[in-house]
C-alpha positions in Angstrom: 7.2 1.8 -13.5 7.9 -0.6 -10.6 11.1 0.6 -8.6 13.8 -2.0 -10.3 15.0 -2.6 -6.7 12.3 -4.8 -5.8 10.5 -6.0 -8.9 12.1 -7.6 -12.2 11.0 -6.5 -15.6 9.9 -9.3 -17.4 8.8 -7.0 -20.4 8.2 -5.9 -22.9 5.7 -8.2 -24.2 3.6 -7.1 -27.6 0.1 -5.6 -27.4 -1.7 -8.8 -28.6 -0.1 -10.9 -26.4 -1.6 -9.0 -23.6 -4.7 -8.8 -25.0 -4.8 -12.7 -25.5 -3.8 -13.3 -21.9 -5.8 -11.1 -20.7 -9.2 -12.6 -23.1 -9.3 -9.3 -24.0 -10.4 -7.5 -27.6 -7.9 -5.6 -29.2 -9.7 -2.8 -30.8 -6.9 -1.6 -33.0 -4.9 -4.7 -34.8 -2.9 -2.3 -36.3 -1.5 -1.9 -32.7 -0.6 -5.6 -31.9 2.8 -5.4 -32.1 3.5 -2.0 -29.8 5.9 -3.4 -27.2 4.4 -3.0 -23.7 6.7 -2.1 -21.2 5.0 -2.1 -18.0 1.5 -1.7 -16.2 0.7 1.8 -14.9 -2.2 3.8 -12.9 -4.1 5.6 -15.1 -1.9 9.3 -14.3 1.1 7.3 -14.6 0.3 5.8 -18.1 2.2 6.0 -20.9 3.0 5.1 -24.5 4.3 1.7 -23.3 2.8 1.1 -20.7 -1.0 -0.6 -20.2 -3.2 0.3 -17.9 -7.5 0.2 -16.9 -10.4 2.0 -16.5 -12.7 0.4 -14.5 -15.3 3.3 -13.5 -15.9 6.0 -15.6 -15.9 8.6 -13.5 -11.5 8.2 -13.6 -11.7 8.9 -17.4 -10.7 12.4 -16.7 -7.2 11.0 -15.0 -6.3 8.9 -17.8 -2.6 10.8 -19.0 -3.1 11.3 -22.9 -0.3 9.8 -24.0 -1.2 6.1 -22.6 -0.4 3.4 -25.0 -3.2 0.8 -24.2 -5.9 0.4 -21.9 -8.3 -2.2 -20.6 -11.8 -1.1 -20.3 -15.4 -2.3 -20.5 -17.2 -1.9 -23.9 -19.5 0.8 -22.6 -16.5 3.2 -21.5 -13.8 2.2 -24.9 -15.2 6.2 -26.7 -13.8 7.7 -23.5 -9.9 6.8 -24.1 -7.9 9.7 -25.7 -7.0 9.4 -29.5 -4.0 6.8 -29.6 -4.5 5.2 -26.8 -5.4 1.6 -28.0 -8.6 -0.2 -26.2 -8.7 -3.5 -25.0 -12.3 -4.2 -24.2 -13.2 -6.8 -21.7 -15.5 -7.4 -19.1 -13.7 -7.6 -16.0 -10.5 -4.1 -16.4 -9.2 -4.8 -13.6 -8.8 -8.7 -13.9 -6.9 -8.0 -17.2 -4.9 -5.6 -15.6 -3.7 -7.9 -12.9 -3.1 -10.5 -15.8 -0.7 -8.3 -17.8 0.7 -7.3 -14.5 1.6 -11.0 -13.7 3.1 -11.1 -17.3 4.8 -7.6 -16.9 6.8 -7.9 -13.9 8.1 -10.1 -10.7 9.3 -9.4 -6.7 13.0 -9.9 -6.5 13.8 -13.3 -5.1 16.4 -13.9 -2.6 19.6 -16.1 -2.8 21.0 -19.1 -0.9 23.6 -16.8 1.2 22.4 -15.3 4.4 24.4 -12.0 3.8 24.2 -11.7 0.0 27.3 -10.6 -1.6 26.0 -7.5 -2.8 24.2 -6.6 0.6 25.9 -3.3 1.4 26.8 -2.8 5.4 27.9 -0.1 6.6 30.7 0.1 9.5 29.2 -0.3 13.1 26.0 -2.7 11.9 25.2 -5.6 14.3 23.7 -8.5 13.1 22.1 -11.1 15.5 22.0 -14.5 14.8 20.2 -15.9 12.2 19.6 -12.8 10.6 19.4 -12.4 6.6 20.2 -9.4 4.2 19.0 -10.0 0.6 20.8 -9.0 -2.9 21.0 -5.0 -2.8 19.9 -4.5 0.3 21.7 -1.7 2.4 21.9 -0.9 6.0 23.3 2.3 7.4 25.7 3.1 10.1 24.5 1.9 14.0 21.9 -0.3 12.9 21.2 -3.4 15.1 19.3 -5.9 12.6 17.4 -8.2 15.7 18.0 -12.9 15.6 15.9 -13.9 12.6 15.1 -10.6 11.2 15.0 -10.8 7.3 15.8 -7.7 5.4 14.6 -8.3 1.8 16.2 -7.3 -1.8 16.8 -4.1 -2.3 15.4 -2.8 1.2 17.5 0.5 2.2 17.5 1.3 6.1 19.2 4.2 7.0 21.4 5.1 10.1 21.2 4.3 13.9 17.8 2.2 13.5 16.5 -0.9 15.7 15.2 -3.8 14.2 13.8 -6.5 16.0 14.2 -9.9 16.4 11.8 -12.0 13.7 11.3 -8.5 12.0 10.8 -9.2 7.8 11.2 -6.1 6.1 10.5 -6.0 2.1 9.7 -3.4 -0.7 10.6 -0.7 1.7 12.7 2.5 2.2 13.5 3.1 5.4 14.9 6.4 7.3 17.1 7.0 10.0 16.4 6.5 13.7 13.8 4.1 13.1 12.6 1.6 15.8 10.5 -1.6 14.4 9.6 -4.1 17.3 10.0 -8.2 17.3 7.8 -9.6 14.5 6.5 -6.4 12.8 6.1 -7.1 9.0 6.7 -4.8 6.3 6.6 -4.5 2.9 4.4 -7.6 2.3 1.2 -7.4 -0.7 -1.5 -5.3 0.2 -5.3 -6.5 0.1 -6.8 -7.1 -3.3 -8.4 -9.5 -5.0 -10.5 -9.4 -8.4 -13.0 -12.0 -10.2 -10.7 -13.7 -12.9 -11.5 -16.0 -15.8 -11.2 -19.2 -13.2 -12.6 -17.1 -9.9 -10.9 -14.8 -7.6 -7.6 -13.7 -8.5 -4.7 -11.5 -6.0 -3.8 -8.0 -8.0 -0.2 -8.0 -7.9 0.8 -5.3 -5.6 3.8 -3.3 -7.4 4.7 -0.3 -4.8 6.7 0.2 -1.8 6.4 1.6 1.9 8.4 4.6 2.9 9.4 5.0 6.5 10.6 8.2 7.0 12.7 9.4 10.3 12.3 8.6 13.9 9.3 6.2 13.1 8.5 3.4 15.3 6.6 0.3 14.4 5.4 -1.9 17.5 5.5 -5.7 17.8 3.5 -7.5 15.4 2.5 -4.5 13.5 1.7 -4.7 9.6 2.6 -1.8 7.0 1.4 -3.3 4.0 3.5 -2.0 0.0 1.2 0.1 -2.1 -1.0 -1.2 -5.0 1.0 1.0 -7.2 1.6 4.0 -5.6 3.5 3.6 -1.9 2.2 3.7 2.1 4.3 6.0 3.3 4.7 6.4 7.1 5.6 10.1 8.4 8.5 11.9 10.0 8.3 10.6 14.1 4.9 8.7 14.0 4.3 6.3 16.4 2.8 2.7 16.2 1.5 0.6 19.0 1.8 -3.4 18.7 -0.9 -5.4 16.9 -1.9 -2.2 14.4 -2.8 -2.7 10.7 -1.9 -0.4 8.0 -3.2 -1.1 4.6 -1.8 -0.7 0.8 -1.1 3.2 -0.2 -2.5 4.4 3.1 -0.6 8.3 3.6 0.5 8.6 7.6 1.1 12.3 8.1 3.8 13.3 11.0 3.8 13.2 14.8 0.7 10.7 14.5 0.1 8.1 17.0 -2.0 5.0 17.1 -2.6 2.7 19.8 -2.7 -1.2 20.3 -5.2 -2.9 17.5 -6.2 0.1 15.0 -6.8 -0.8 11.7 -6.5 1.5 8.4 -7.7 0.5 5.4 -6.4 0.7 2.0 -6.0 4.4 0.7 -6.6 6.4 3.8 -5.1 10.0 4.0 -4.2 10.9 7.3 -2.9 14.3 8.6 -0.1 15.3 10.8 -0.8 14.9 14.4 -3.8 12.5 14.3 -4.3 10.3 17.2 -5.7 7.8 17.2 -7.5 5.5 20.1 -7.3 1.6 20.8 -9.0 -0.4 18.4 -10.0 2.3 16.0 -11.4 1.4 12.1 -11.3 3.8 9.0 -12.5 2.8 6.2 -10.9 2.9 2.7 -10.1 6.1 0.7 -11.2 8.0 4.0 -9.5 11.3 5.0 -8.4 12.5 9.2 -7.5 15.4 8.6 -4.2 16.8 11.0 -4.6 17.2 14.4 -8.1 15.1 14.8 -8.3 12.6 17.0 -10.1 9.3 16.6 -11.8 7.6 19.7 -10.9 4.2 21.2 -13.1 1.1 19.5 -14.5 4.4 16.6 -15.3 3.2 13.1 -14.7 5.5 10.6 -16.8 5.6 8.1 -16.3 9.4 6.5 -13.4 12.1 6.4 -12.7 13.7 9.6 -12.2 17.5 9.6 -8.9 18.9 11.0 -8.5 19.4 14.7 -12.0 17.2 15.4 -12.5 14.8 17.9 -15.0 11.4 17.1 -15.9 8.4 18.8 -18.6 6.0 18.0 -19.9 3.2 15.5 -20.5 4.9 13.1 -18.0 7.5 14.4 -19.5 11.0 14.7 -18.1 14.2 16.2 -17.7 13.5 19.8 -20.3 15.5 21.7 -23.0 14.6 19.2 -21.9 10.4 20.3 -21.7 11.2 23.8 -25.3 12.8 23.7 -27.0 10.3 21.9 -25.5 7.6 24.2 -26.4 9.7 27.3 -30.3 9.8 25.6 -30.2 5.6 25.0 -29.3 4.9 28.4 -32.1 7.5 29.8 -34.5 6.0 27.5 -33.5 2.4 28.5 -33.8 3.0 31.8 -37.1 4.8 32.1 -39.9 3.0 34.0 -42.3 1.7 31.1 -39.8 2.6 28.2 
């Protein structure tokens, strides 16, 4: 379920409702009327909630006691008894439909402090800043000019924020430090083909910032798909970096000026990371590896290794074979 802090529940809606929305065919009218709650990842399902299966190779993650699913024709034998199937072409699509349907962000109000903003004693506020409905700020916190603090955004004790900061969908620990015009919180990357063309997948989980972070200037920590992107104990973030939708920052990680991680990345505690750096999604660094400057990453990482390279490779193995091309490059009559 959505955290209530930042998303409305707009629910429940009936089964066939959904299914219609979705142009999807409800394989069980029996089940038309089952009130829907909310949209959920397949382990998260549950009897009133809808979810999708979109490869069948997740079957096996699908909790038993989901209410409804959206899935392809080919894959509706592999949802458990009771589980109702809404067969369609495109799971995914329907999925984002219902989730439309299902739930909304939190909107802000008129005020720049909302009433219900709690502050505790010893915050400073610069000028122009705004604090949205629920939102709480702990003890010592400066809150930078024109920094917006969204709905329901907790930031704990003795933190910096910026100036021109936006914070959103986000938990935030103590001691934090997040540079002028870092943004957090906003949708994640996703889009899906929809009945009318491409279509955004609503993006329904939050980023965690745990202690003694810091975020640099213009840096982006996008909210998870479902689950969150969660950003370890003491990491450290240089300006201009990209962090993707349900990426897992381990502690005491560092990454310099202009990395980019994409959606779903793993990374362990103590990784390092060089300017300019690329992983790919649903990639794993293991802790203490160490990633060189301009690297793509295009496969886990082992603990404790060091890689460089396009496509990045362990580090002596890159440093040869560009020690073989400039030899060969070079040779008279090459």
């Amino acid at each position: 379920m959505p955290d209530p802090r930042f998303f409305e529940d707009l629910g429940p809606a009936p089964l066939a409702e959904l299914a219609r929305l979705a142009g999807a065919e409800l394989r069980a009218p029996e089940a038309g009327d089952r009130p829907i709650r909310a949209v959920a990842i397949l382990a998260h399902a549950g009897p009133d909630t809808v979810t999708f299966l979109s490869d069948r190779k997740h079957a096996g993650d699908l909790d038993p006691r989901a209410g409804a699913c959206f899935v392809q024709d080919r894959d509706a034998g592999l949802l458990p008894a009771g589980c109702a199937a809404l067969v369609c072409a495109n799971p995914h699509a329907a999925y984002a439909l219902a989730a439309l349907r299902l739930h909304r962000p939190r909107a802000g109000v008129g005020e720049a402090i909302a009433p219900d903003a709690a502050l505790e004693p010893g915050v400073r506020l610069g000028a122009g800043a705004v604090v949205g409905p629920g939102a709480s700020i702990g003890r010592g916190t400066r809150v930078g000019a024109n920094a917006v603090i969204g709905p329901g955004v907790a930031i704990g004790r003795d933190c910096d924020i910026g100036a021109n900061v936006t914070i959103g969908f986000a938990l935030v620990g103590d001691r934090v430090r997040i540079l002028a015009g870092a943004v957090i919180g906003e949708p994640g990357f996703g889009a899906t083909v929809g009945p009318r063309g491409l279509i955004d997948i609503p993006q329904l989980g939050r980023v965690i910032i745990q202690d003694g972070v810091t975020i640099g200037a213009n840096s982006t920590v996008d909210r998870g798909a479902y689950d969150d992107t969660v950003i370890g104990e003491n990491t450290k973030i240089d300006n201009l970096v990209q962090i993707a939708h349900n990426v897992r920052v381990g502690r005491n990680c560092v990454m310099a000026a202009h990395t980019g991680i994409s959606g779903s990345v793993t990374i362990g505690d103590g990784a390092q990371f060089g300017g300019r750096a690329g992983v790919a999604d649903h990639v794993t660094v293991g802790a203490g590896a160490r990633v060189g400057a301009a690297a793509g990453v295009m496969k886990d990482i082992p603990a404790g290794e060091t890689w460089g390279g396009m496509p990045a490779r362990p580090i002596r193995e890159w440093l040869k074979e560009t020690a073989w091309l400039a030899r060969s490059a070079n040779r008279r009559g090459g």
